[in-house]
KEKE-3310 file (N, C-alpha, C; in steps of 0.2 Angstrom, whole numbers, plus 5000, padded with zeros to 4 digits):
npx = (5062:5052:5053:5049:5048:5049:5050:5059:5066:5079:5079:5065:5060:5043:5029:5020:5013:5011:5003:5015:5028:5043:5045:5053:5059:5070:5074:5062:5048:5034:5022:5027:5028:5015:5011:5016:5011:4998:4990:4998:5000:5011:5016:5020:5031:5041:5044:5047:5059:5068:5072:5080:5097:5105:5102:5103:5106:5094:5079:5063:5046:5029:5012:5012:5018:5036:5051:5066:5083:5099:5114:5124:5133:5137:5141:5149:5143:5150:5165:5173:5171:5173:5164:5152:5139:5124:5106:5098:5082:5070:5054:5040:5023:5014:5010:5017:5030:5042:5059:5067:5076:5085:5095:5103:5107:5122:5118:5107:5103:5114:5112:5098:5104:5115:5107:5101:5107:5115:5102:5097:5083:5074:5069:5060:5054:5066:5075:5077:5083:5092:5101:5105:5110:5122:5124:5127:5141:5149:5152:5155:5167:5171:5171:5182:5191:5194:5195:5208:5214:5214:5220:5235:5237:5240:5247:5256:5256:5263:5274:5280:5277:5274:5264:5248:5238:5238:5239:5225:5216:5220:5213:5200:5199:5200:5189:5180:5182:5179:5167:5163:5168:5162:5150:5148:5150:5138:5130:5134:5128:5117:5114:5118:5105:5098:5100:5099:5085:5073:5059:5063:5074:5075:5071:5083:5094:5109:5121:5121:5120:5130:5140:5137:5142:5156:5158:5154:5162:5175:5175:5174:5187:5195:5194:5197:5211:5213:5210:5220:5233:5231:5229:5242:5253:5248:5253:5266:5268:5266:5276:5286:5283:5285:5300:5304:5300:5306:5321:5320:5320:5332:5340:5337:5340:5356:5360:5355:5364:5377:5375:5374:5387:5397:5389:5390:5404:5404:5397:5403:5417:5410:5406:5409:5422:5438:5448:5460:5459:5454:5460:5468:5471:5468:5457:5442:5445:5453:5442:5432:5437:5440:5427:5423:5431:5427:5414:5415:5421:5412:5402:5408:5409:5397:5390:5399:5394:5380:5368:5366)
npy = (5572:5579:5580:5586:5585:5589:5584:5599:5605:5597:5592:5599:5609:5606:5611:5601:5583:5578:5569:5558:5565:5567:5557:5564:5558:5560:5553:5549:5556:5551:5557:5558:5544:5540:5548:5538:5525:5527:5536:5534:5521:5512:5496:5488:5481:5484:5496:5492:5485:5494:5502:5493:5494:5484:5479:5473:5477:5474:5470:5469:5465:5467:5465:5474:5484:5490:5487:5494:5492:5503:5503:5516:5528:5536:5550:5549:5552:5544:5543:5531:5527:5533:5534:5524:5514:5514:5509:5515:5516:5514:5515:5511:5514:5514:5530:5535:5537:5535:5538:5533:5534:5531:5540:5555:5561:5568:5565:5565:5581:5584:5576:5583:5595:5595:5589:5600:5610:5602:5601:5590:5578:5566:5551:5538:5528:5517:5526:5537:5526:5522:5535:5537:5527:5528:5543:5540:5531:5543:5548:5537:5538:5552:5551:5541:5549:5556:5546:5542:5553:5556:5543:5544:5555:5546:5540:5550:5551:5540:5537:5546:5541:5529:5522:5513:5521:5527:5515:5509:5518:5516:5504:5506:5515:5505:5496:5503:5504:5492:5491:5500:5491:5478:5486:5493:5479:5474:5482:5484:5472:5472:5483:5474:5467:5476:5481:5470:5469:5460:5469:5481:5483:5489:5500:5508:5521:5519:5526:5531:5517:5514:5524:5522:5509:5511:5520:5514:5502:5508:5515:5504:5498:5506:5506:5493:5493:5502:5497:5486:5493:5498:5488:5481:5493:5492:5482:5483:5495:5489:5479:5489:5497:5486:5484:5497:5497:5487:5493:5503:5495:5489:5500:5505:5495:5494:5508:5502:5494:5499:5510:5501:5496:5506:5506:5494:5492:5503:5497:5483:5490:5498:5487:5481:5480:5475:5482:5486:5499:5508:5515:5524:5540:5544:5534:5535:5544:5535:5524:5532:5535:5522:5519:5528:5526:5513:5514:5523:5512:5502:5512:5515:5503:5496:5506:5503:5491:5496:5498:5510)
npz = (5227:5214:5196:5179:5165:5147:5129:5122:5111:5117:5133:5143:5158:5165:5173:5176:5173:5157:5144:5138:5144:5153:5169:5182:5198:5211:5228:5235:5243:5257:5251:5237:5235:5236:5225:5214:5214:5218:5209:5197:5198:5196:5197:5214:5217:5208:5214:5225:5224:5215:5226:5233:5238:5233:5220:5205:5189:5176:5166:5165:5166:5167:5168:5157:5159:5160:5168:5170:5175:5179:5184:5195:5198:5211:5222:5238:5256:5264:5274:5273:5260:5247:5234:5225:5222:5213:5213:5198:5193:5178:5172:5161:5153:5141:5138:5150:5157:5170:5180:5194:5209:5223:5230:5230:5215:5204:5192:5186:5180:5175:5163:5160:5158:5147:5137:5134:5128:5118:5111:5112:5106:5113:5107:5109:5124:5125:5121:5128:5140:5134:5133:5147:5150:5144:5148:5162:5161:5155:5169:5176:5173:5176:5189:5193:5186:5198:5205:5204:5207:5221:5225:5220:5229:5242:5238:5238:5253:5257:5255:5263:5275:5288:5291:5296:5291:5278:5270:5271:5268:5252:5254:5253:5242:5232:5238:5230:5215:5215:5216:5205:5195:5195:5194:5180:5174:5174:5168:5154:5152:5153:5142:5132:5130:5128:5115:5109:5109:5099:5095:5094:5091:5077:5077:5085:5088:5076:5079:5093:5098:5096:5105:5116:5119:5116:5127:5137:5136:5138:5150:5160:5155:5159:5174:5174:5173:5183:5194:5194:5194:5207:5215:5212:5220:5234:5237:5232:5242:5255:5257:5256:5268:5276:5277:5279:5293:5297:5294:5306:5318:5314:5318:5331:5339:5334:5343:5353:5357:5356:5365:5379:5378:5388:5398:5402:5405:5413:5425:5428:5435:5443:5454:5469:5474:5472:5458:5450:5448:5459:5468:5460:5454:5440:5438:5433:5421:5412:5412:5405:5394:5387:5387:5374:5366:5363:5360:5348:5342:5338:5330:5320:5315:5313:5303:5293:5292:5288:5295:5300)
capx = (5061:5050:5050:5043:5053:5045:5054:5057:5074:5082:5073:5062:5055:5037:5026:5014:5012:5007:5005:5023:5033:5047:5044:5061:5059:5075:5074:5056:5046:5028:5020:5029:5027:5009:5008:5020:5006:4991:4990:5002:4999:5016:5018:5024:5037:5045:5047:5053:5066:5073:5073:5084:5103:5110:5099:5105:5104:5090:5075:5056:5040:5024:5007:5011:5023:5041:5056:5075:5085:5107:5119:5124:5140:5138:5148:5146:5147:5155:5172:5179:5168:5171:5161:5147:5133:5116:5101:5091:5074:5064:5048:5037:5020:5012:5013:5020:5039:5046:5063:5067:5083:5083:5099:5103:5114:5123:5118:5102:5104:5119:5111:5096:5108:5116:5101:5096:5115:5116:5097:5096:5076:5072:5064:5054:5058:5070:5081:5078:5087:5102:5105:5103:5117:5128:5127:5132:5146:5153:5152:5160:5174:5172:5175:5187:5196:5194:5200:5215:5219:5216:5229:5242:5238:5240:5254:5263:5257:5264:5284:5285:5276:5275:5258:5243:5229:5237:5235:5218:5214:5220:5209:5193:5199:5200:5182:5176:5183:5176:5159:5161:5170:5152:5142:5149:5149:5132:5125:5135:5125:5109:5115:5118:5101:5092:5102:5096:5076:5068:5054:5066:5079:5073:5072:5087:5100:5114:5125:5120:5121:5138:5143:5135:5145:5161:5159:5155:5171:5181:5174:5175:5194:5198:5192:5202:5217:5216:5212:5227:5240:5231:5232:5252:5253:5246:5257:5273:5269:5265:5283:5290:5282:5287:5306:5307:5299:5317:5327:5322:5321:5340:5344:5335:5347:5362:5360:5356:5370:5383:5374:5378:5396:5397:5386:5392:5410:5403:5394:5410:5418:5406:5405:5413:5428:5447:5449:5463:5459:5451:5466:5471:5466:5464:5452:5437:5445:5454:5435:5427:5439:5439:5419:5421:5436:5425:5408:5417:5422:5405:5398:5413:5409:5389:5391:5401:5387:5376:5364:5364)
capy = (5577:5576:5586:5583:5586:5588:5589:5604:5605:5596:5590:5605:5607:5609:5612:5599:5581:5579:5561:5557:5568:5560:5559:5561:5556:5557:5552:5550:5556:5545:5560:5555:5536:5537:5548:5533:5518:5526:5540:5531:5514:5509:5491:5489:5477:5488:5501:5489:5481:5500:5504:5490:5497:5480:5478:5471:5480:5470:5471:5464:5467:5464:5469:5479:5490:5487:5490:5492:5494:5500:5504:5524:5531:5543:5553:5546:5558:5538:5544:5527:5524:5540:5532:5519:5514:5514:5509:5522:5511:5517:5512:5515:5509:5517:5537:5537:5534:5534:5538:5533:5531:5536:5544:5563:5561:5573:5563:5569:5587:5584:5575:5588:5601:5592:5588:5607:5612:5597:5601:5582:5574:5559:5547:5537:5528:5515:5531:5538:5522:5522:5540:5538:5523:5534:5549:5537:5531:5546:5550:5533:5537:5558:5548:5538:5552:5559:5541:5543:5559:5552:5537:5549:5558:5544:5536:5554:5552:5533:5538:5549:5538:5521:5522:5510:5525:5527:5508:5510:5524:5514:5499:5511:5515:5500:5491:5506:5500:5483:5490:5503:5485:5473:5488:5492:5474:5470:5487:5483:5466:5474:5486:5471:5463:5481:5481:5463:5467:5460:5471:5488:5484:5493:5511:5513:5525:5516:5530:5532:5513:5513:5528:5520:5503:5514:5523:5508:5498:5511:5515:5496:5495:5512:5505:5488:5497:5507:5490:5485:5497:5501:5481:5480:5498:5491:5474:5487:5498:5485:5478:5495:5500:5482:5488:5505:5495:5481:5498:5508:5492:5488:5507:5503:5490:5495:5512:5500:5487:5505:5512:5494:5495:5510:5504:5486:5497:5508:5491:5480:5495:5499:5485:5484:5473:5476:5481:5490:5509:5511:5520:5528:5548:5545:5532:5539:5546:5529:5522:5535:5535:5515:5519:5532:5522:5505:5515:5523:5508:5501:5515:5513:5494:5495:5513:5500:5486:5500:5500:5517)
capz = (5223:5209:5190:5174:5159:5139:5122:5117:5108:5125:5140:5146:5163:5164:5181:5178:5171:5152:5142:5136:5146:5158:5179:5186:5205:5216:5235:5235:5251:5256:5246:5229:5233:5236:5217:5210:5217:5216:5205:5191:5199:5195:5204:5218:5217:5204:5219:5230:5221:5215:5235:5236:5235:5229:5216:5200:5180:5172:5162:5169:5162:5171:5169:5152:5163:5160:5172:5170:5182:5179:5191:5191:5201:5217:5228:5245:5264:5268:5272:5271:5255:5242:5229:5225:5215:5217:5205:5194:5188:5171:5172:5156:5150:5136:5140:5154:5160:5176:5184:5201:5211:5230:5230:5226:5211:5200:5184:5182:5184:5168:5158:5156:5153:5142:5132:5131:5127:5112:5107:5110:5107:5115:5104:5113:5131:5125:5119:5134:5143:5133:5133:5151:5152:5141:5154:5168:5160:5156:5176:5179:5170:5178:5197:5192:5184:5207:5211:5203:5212:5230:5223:5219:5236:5245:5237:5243:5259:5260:5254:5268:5283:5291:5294:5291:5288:5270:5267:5273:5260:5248:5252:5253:5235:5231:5238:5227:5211:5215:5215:5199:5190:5195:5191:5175:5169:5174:5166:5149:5148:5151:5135:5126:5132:5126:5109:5105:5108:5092:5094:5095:5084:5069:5080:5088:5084:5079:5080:5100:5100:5097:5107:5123:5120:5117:5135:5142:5137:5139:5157:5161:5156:5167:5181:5174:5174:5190:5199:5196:5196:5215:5218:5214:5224:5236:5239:5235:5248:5261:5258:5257:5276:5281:5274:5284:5298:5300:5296:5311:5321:5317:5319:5336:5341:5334:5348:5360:5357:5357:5374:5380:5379:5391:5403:5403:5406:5423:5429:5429:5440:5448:5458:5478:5474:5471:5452:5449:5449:5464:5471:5453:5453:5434:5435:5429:5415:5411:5413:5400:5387:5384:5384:5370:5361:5361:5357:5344:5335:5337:5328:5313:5313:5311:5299:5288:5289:5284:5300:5301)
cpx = (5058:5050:5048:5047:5049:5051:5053:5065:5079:5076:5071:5061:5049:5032:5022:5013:5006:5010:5013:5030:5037:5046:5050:5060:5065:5074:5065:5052:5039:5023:5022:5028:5020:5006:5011:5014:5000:4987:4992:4999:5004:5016:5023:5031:5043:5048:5050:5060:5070:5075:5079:5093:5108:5108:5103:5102:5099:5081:5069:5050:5033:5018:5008:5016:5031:5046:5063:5078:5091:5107:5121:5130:5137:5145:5147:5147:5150:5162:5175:5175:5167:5164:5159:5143:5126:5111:5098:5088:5071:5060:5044:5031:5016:5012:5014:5027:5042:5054:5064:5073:5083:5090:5096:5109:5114:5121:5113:5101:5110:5117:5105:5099:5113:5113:5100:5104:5117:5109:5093:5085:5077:5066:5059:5057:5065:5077:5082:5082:5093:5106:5106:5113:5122:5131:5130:5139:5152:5154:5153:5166:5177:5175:5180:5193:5200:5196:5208:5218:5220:5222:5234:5242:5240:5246:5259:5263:5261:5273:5286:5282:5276:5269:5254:5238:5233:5236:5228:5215:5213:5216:5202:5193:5198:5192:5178:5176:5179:5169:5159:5162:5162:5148:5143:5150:5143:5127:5128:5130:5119:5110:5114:5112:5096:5095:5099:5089:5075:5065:5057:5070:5082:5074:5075:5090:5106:5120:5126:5121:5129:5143:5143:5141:5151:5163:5158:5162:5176:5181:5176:5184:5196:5196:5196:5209:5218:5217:5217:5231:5239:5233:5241:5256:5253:5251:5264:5274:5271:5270:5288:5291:5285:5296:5308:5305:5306:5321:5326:5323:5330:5342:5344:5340:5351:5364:5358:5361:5377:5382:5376:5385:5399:5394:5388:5401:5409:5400:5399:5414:5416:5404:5410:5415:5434:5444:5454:5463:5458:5455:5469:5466:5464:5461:5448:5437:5449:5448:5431:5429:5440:5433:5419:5426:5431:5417:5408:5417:5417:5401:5401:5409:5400:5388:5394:5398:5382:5368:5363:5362)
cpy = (5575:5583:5582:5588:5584:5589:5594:5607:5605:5596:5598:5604:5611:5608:5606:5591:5581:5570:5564:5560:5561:5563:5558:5562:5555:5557:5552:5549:5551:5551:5558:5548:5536:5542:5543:5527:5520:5529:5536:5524:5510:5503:5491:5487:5480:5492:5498:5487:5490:5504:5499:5493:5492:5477:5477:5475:5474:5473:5467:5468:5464:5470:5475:5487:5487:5491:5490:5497:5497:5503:5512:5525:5536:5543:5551:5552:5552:5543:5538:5523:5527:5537:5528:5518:5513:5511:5513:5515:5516:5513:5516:5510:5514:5525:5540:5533:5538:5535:5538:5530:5536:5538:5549:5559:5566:5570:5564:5576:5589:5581:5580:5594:5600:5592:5596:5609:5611:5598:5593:5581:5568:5558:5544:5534:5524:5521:5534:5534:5522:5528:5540:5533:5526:5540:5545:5533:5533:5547:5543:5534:5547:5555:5544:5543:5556:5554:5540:5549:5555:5546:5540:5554:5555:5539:5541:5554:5546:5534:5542:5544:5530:5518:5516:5515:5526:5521:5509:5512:5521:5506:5501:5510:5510:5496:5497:5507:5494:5484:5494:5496:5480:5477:5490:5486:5472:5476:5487:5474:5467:5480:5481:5466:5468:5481:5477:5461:5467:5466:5480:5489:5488:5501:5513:5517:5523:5519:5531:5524:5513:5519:5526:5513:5506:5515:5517:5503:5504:5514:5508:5494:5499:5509:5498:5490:5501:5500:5488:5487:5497:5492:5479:5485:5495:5485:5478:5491:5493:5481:5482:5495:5493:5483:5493:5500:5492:5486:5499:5503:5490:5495:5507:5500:5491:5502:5507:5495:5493:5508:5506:5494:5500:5508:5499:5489:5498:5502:5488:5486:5498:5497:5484:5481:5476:5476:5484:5495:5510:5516:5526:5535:5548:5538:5530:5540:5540:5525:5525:5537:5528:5516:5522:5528:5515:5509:5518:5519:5504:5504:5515:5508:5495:5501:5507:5493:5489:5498:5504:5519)
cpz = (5216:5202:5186:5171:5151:5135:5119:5116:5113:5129:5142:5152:5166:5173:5183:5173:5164:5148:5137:5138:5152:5165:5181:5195:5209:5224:5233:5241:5251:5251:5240:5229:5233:5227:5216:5211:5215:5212:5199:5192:5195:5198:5207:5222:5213:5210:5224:5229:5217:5221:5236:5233:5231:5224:5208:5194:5176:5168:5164:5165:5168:5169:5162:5154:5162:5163:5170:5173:5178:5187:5189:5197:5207:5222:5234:5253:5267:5269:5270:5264:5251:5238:5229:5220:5217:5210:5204:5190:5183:5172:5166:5156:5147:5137:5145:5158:5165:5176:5190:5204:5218:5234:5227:5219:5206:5190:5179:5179:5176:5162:5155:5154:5149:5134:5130:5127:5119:5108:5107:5110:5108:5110:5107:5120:5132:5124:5123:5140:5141:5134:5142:5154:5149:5145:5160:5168:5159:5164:5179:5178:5172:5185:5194:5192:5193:5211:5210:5204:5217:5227:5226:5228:5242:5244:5239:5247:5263:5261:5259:5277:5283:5292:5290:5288:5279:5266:5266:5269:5255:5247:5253:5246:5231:5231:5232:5219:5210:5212:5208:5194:5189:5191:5184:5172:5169:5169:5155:5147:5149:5145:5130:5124:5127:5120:5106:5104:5102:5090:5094:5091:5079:5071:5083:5084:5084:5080:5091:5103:5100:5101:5115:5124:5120:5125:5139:5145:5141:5148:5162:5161:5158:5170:5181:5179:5183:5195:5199:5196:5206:5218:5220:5219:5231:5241:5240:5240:5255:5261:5259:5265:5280:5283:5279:5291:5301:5298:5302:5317:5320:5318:5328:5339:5339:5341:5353:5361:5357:5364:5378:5382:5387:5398:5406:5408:5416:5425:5433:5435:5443:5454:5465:5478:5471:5461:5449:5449:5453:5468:5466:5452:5443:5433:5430:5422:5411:5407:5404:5394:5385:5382:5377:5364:5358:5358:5353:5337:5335:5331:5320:5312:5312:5305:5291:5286:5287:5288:5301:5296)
residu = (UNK:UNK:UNK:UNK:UNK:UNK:UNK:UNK:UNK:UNK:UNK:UNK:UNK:UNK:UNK:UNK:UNK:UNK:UNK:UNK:UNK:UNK:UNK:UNK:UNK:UNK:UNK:UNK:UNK:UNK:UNK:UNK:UNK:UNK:UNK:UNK:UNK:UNK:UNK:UNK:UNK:UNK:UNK:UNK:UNK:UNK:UNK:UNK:UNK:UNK:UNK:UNK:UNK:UNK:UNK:UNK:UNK:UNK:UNK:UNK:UNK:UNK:UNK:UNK:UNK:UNK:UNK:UNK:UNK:UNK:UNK:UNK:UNK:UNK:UNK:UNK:UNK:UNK:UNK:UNK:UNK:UNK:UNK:UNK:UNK:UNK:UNK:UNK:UNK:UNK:UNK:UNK:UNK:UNK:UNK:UNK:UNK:UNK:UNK:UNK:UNK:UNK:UNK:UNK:UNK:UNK:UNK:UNK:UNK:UNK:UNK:UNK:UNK:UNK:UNK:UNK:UNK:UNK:UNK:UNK:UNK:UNK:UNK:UNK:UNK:UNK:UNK:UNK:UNK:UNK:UNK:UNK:UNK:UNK:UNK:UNK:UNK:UNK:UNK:UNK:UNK:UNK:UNK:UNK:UNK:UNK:UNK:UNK:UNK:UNK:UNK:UNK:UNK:UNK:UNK:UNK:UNK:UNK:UNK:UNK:UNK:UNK:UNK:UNK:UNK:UNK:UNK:UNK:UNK:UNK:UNK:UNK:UNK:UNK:UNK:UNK:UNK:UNK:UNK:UNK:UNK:UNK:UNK:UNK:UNK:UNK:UNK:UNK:UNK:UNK:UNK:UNK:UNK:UNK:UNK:UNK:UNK:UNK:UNK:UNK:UNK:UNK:UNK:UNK:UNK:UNK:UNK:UNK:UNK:UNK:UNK:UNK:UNK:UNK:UNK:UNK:UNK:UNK:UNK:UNK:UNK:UNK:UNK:UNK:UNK:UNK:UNK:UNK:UNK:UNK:UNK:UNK:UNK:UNK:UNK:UNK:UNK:UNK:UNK:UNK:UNK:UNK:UNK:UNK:UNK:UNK:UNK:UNK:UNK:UNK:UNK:UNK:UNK:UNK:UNK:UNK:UNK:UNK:UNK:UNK:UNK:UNK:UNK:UNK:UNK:UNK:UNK:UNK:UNK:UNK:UNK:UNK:UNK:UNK:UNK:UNK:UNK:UNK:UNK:UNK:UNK:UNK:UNK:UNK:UNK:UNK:UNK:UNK:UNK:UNK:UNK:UNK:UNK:UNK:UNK:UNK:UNK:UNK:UNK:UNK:UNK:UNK:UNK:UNK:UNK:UNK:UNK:UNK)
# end
């Protein structure tokens, strides 16, 4: 999907490409790649390395066109992978700058209604980068706040079962922290990469420079934090379920060490040899009351080892 956005007190969207406006491109079909190469004549290297999904946050220049790549948060249709990252590339050279990420993601779509909301004007492209890492960062730290529901949903589904599938959940949530932690360290040292440009220095805002380093940290140490509580969670449960596991196994064996007794009882009697009752009309009832007497005090004697 391809728009075209101008300043006009917040990003506008206008029908039709004009020098200095922003090209935002998401999923981009072979009609948008072939405007992107030969109409724009973006390089082509730039497009391939934003197509790649494990692509690294960095800063490349070639040819008078300059790339940078970060890492940006989506919602995944993985079931066993809510959440992930993907790269958004800026591509600019002189009055014209690119956006391209070939996911759908909700971050573009907030940040111009943001922009129109706040009134915000982008300065020139670098400002457009940062404000860009600033919105992803909030919307690491809006999933996060989605990963610590499924936790809590999954921690009440663990106190009632034995099962692996709640592990399982919690190791999903888990591999999707790993990838917010990498992507948010690596997109914090491409901020501190674009803060330190000689040539740019002079024209940032430092008021958005320090707002974008805030959300960053503080995205970076939520996602710290949740790793680890779900890490210790996750070692606690997995002792817990071993735990109920050796109770139901000795509840298991204590009912069959008391069936036993009973059984062991009609066996012994049962067999075709002299044993004293076999002439006795109470028997039987001899027989069934040592059973209930001795499975009885089985059941006293294991109730007071606290087997049951």
């Amino acid at each position: 999907m391809k728009a075209f956005y101008k300043n006009n007190n917040g990003l506008t969207q206008i029908k039709e490409w004009t020098p200095d406006c922003w090209i935002s491109i998401e999923s981009p079909t072979e009609t948008e790649k072939k405007y992107l190469l030969e109409e724009l004549q973006i390089p082509e290297a730039f497009y391939n390395d934003i197509e790649d999904i494990d692509e690294r946050p960095r800063i490349e220049i070639e040819h008078g066109w300059t790339l940078i790549i970060m890492r940006v948060p989506i919602k995944s249709d993985d079931v066993k992978l809510p959440f992930q990252t993907i790269p958004l590339g800026v591509i600019f050279k002189e009055d014209i700058c690119v956006t391209i990420t070939f996911y759908k993601t909700e971050i573009i779509t907030d940040f111009v209604s943001y922009s129109q909301r706040k009134n915000i004007e982008i300065k020139d492209k670098f400002d457009l980068v940062l404000r860009l890492l600033l919105s992803s960062s909030v919307w690491y730290l809006k999933y996060l706040k989605q990963v610590s529901q499924k936790v809590k949903l999954a921690e009440d589904n663990l106190e009632k079962s034995i099962k692996n599938e709640e592990l399982q959940a919690l190791l999903q949530i888990e591999k999707c922290l790993v990838f917010f932690i990498t992507s948010l360290k690596a997109n914090d040292v491409l901020f501190q990469r674009i803060k330190n440009l000689k040539a740019h220095k002079a024209n940032y805002d430092l008021e958005l420079l320090e707002d974008v380093e805030i959300e960053l940290n503080q995205a970076q140490d939520t996602a710290n934090i949740h790793s680890n509580i779900l890490t210790g969670m996750m070692d606690a449960y997995a002792s817990v379920i071993s735990n109920n596991m050796n109770n139901i196994m000795k509840q298991m064996t204590s009912i069959s060490i008391i069936l036993m007794i009973p059984t062991l009882i009609a066996s012994l009697y049962g067999m075709n040899v002299p044993n004293g009752l076999e002439e006795s009309k109470y028997g039987i009832w001899i027989l069934l009351l040592v059973s209930v007497v001795l499975s009885t005090f089985g059941v006293f004697l294991f109730k007071r080892r606290r087997w049951f």
